[in-house]
C-alpha positions as CSV (number, residue, x, y, z in Angstrom):
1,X,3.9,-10.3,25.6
2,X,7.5,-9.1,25.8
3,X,8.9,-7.4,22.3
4,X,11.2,-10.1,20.8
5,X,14.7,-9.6,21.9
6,X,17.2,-9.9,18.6
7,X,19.8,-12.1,20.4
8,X,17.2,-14.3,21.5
9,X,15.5,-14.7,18.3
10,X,18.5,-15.2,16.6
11,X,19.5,-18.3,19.0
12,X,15.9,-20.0,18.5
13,X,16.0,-19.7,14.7
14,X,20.0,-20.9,14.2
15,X,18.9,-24.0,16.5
16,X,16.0,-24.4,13.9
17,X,18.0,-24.7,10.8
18,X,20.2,-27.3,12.4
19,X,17.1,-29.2,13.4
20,X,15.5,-29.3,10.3
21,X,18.0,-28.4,7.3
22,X,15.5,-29.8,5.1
23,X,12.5,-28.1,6.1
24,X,12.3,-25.5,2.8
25,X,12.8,-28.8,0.7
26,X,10.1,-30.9,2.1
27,X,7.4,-27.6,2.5
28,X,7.9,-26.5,-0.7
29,X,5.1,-26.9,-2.2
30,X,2.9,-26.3,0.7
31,X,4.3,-22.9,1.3
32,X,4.5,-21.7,-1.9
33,X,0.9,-22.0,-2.8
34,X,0.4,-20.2,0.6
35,X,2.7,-17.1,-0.8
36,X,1.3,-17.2,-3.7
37,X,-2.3,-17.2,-2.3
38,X,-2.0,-14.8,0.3
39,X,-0.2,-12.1,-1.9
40,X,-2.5,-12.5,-4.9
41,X,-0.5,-14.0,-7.7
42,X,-2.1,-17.4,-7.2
43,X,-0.2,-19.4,-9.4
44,X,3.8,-19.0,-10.8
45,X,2.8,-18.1,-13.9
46,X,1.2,-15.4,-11.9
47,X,3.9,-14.8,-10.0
48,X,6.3,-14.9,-13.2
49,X,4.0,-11.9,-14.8
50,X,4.5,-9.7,-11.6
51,X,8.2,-10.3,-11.4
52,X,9.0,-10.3,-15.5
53,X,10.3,-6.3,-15.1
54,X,12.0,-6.5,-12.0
55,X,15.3,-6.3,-12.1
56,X,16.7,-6.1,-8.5
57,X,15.0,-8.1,-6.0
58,X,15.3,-8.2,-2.0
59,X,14.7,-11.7,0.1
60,X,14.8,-9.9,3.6
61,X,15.1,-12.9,6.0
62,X,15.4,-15.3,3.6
63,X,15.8,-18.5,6.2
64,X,16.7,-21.2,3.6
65,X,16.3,-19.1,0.3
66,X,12.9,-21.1,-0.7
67,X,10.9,-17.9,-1.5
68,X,14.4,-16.6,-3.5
69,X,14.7,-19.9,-5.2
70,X,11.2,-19.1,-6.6
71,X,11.5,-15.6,-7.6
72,X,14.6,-17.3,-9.6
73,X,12.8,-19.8,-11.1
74,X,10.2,-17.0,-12.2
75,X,12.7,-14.7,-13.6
76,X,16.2,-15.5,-14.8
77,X,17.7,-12.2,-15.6
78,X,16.8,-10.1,-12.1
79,X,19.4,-9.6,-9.3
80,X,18.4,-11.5,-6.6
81,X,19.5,-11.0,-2.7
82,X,18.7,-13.4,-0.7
83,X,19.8,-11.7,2.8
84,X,19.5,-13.4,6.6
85,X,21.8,-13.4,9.8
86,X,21.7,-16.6,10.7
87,X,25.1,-19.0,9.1
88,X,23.4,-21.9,9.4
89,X,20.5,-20.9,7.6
90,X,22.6,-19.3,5.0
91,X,25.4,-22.3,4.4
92,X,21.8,-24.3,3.3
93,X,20.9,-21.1,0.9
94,X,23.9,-21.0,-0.6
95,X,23.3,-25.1,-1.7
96,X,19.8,-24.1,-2.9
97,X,20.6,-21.4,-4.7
98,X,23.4,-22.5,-6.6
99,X,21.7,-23.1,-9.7
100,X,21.0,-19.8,-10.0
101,X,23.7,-17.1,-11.4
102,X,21.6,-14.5,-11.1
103,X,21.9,-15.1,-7.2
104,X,24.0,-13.7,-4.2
105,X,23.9,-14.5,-0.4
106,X,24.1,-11.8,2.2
107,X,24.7,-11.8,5.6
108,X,22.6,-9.1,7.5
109,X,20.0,-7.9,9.9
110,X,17.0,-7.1,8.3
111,X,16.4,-4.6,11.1
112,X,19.3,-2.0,9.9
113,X,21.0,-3.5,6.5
114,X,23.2,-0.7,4.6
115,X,23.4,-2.6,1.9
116,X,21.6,-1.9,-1.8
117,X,21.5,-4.1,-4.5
118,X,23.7,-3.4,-8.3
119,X,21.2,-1.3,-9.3
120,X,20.6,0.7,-6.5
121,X,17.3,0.3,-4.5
122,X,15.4,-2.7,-5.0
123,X,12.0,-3.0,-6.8
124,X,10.8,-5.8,-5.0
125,X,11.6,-6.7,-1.8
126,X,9.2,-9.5,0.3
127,X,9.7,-10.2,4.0
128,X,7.4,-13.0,4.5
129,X,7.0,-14.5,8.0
130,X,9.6,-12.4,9.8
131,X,8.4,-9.0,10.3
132,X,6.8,-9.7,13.3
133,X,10.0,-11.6,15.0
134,X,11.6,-8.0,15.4
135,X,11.8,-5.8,18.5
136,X,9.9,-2.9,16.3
137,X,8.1,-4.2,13.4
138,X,7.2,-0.3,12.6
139,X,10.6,0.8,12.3
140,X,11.7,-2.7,10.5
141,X,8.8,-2.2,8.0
142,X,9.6,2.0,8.0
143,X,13.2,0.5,6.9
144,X,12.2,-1.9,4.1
145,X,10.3,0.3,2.3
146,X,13.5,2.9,2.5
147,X,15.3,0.6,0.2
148,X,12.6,0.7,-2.0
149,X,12.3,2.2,-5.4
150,X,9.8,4.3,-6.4
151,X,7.0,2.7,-8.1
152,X,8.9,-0.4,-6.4
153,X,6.3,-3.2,-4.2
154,X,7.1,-4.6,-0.8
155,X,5.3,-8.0,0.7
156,X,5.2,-8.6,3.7
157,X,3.4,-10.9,6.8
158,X,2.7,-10.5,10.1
159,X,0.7,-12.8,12.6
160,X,-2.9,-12.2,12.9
161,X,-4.4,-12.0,17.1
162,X,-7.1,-14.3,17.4
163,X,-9.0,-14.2,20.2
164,X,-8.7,-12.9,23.7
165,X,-8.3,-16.2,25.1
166,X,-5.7,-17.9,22.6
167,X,-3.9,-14.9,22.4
168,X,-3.1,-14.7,26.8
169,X,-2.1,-18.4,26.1
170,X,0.5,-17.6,23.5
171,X,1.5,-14.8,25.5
172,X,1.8,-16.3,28.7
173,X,4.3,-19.4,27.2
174,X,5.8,-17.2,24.6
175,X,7.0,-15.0,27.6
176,X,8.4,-18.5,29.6
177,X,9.6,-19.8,26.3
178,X,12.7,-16.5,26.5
179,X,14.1,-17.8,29.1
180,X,14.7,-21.9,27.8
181,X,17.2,-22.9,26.0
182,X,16.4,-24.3,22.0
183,X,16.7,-27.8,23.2
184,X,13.7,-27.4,25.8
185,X,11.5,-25.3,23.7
186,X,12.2,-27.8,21.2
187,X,11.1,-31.0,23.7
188,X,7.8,-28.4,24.8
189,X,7.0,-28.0,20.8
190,X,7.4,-31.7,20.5
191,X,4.7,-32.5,23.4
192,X,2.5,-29.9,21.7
193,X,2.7,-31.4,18.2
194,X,2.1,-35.0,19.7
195,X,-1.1,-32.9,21.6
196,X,-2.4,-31.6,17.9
197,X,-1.4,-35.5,16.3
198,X,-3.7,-37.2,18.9
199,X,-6.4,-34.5,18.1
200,X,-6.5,-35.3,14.5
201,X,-6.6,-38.9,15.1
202,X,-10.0,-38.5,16.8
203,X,-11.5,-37.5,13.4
204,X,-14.0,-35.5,14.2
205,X,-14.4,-33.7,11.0
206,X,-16.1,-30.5,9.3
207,X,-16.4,-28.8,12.7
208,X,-18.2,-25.4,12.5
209,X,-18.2,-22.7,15.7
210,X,-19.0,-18.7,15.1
211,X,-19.6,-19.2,11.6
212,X,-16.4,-20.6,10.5
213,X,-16.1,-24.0,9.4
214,X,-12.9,-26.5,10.1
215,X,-11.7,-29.6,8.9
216,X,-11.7,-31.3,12.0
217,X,-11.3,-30.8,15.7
218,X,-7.4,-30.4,15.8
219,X,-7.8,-26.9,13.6
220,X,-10.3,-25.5,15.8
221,X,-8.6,-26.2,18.7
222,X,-5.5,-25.1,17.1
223,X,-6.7,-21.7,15.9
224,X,-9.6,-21.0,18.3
225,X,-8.1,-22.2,21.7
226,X,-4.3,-23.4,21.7
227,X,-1.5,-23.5,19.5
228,X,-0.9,-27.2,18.2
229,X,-0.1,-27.0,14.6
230,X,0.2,-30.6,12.7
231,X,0.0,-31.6,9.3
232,X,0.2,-35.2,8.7
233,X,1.3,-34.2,4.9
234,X,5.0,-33.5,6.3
235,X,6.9,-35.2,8.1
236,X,6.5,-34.8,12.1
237,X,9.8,-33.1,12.9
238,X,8.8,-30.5,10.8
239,X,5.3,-29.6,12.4
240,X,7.1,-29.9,15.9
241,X,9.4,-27.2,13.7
242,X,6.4,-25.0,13.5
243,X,4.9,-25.2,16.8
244,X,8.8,-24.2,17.9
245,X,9.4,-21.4,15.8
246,X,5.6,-19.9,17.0
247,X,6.4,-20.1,20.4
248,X,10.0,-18.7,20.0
249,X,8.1,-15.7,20.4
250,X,5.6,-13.9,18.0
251,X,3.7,-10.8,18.2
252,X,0.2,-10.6,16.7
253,X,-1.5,-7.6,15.3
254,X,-4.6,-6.9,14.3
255,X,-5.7,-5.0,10.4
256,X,-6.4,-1.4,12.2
257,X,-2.6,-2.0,13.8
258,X,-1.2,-2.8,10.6
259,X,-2.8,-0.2,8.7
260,X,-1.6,2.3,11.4
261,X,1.5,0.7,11.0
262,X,1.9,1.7,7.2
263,X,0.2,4.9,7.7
264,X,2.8,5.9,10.4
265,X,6.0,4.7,8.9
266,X,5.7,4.9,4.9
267,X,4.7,8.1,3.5
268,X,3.1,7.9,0.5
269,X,1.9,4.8,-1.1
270,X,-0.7,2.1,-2.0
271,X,-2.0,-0.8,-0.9
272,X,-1.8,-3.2,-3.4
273,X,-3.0,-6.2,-1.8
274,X,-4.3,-6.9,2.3
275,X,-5.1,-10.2,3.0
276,X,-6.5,-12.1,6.2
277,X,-6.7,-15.4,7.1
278,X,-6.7,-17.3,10.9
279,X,-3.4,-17.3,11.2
280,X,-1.9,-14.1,9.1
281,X,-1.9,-10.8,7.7
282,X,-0.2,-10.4,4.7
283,X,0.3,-7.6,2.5
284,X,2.0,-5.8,-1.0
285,X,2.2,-2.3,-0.8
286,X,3.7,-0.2,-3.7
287,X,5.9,2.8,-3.0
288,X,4.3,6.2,-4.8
């Protein structure tokens, strides 16, 4: 596929947060376990040992401040940034972080912020879900970790490539979906999520092919052949949400790409953490 084009991105994703303003609120739960599974702290009390001596801490693309809310509720005294371009986005942030004294909003492209926190560089920064919506994920990940303390950890997610097959599908309507406006990609993820809804409503369940096992028809479909997310936890607007912000335009990579990735771009460090599921590659890595 084409490398995402900033303007572009930034178009899809301000039409999101006007769409669904409550979409941090109502996935809470569901995306913190994710975080907290994927990155290895498993619970918040796991999370709250990790962050209990950090004291300046980076959101980097914060959407609607969910992830910052949490680092918040984990630690009280740390200076928190939660940091994204997008005003809509950020107008919600500001509401949901309000409670929290301990943190400030800032407007800024994660690609080339100048900015440092009070204390200098940050000793946690986590970029969850966005790494890969940049033109150069390299050079975005090569920046991160420049605002990085020593000794300092930085999270961060890309998409994982699938297969040969679903991943020429994704390109092929990723690379149409650049040239529609929000409001027909929206009405295309909306046709896609009704696609995934019907497929669950067969309930064919516990479906196994190559070795893996699935729930039921709709995931294997969804992560073996076509994108067509749905969760009938949440509320439909906000699996439509999903399928929309995938096909906005999203690069996959592979672990050998990532790990050239950080072994291009970081200098020293360590791995702290490299997970894999389906969908997802996430990983902390602590600056040496």
């Amino acid at each position: 596929m084409k490398k995402p084009d900033k303007k572009i991105t930034f178009n899809f994703f301000d039409y999101k947060w006007q769409r669904v303003p409550n979409w941090a609120n109502d996935t809470e739960e569901l995306y913190r376990n994710w975080y907290l599974k994927r990155y290895g702290y498993e619970t918040l009390d796991g999370l709250k040992k990790f962050l209990e001596d950090k004291h300046s801490i980076l959101e980097a693309g914060c959407g609607l401040a969910r992830d910052s809310k949490m680092f918040a509720e984990c630690n009280s005294k740390a200076e928190i940034v939660a940091m994204d371009q997008s005003p809509a986005a950020l107008m919600i942030a500001c509401q949901t972080l309000k409670p929290f004294k301990n943190c400030r909003i800032a407007r800024a492209d994660v690609t080339n912020f100048k900015f440092y926190g009070y204390y200098g560089l940050f000793d946690f920064i986590s970029c969850d879900q966005v790494l890969h919506h940049t033109p150069e994920p390299a050079k975005t990940l090569a920046h991160l970790f420049s605002h990085l303390e020593s000794g300092g950890v930085l999270n961060f997610f890309v998409c994982r490539k699938k297969n040969p097959l679903r991943d020429a599908v994704d390109d092929l309507i990723m690379d149409r979906a650049r040239e529609l406006p929000p409001e027909e990609l929206w009405q295309f993820a909306e046709a896609v999520t009704y696609f995934g809804k019907a497929l669950h409503e067969l309930k064919i369940k516990d479906v196994s092919f190559e070795s893996k096992k699935y729930e039921d028809v709709q995931r294997l479909v969804h992560n073996q052949v076509f994108r067509c997310w749905y969760n009938p936890a949440i509320d439909f607007e906000l699996s439509v949400s999903s399928n929309y912000d995938w096909f906005s335009g999203n690069p996959r990579f592979n672990a050998e790409e990532v790990r050239q990735m950080m072994q291009d771009g970081l200098g020293l460090h360590q791995v702290v953490r490299f997970y894999e599921d389906d969908a997802s590659i996430s990983v902390s890595v602590r600056k040496s």
